[in-house]
C-alpha positions as CSV (number, residue, x, y, z in Angstrom):
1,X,-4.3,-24.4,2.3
2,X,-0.6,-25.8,2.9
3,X,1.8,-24.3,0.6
4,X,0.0,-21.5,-1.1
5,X,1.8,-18.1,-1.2
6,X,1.2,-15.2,-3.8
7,X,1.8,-11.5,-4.3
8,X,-0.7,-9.8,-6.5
9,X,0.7,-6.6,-7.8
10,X,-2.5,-4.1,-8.9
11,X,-2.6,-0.6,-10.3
12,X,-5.4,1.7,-11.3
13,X,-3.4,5.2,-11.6
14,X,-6.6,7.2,-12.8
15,X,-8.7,6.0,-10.1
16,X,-5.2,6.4,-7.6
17,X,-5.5,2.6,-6.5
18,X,-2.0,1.0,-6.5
19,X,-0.7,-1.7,-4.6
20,X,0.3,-5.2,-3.1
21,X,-1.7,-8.0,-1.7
22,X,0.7,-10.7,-0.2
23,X,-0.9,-14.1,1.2
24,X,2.3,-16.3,3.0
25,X,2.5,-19.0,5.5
26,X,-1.7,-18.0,6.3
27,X,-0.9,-14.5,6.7
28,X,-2.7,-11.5,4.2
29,X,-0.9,-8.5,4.0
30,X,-2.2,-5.7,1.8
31,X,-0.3,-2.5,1.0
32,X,-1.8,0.2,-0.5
33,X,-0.7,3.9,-2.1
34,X,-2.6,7.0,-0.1
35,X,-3.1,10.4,-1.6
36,X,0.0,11.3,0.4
37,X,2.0,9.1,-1.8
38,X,0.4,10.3,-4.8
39,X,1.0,13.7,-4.7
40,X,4.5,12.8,-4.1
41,X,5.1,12.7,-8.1
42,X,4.3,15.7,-10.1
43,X,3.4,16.1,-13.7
44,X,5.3,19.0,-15.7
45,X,3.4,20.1,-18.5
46,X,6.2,22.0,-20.1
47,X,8.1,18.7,-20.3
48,X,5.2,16.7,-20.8
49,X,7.3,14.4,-17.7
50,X,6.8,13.2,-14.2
51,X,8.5,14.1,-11.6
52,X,9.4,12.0,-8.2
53,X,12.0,13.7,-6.1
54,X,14.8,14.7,-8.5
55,X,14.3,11.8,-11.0
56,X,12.1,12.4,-14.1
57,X,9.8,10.3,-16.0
58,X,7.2,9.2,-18.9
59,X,6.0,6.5,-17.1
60,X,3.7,7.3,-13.5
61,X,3.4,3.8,-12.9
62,X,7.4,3.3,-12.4
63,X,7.3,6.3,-9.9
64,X,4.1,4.2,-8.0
65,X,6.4,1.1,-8.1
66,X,9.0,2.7,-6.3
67,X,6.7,4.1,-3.7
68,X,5.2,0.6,-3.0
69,X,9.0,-0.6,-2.9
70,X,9.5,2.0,-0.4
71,X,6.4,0.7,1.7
72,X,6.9,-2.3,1.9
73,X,10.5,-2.6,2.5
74,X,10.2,0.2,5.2
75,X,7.5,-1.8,7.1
């Protein structure tokens, strides 16, 4: 179909599905989050934060966003 181009963003944290499907000019892309890039942020219970390099957190899914970002800008 002529002229149809989307990117679907989808996240499941507690089931460690995150990522990006991206249909343009006929081509499907999809890019996906592995356990690697999971255990890349941490959760401190003492904080009660996440952690993802030095940067801390109460929201996982804005540490997953910037791993996708990572992925799919580094590819």
């Amino acid at each position: 179909m002529a002229g149809l181009d989307f990117n679907l963003l989808y996240d499941e944290p507690g089931n460690q599905l995150f990522g990006e499907v991206i249909y343009k000019s006929g081509g499907l892309t999809i890019i996906e989050l592995d356990a690697e890039d999971f255990s890349r942020v941490s959760f401190d219970e003492d904080s009660g934060l996440y952690t993802y390099g030095s940067v801390l957190g109460c929201d996982i899914s804005e540490f997953f966003v910037q791993l996708l970002f990572e992925k799919v800008y580094s590819a």
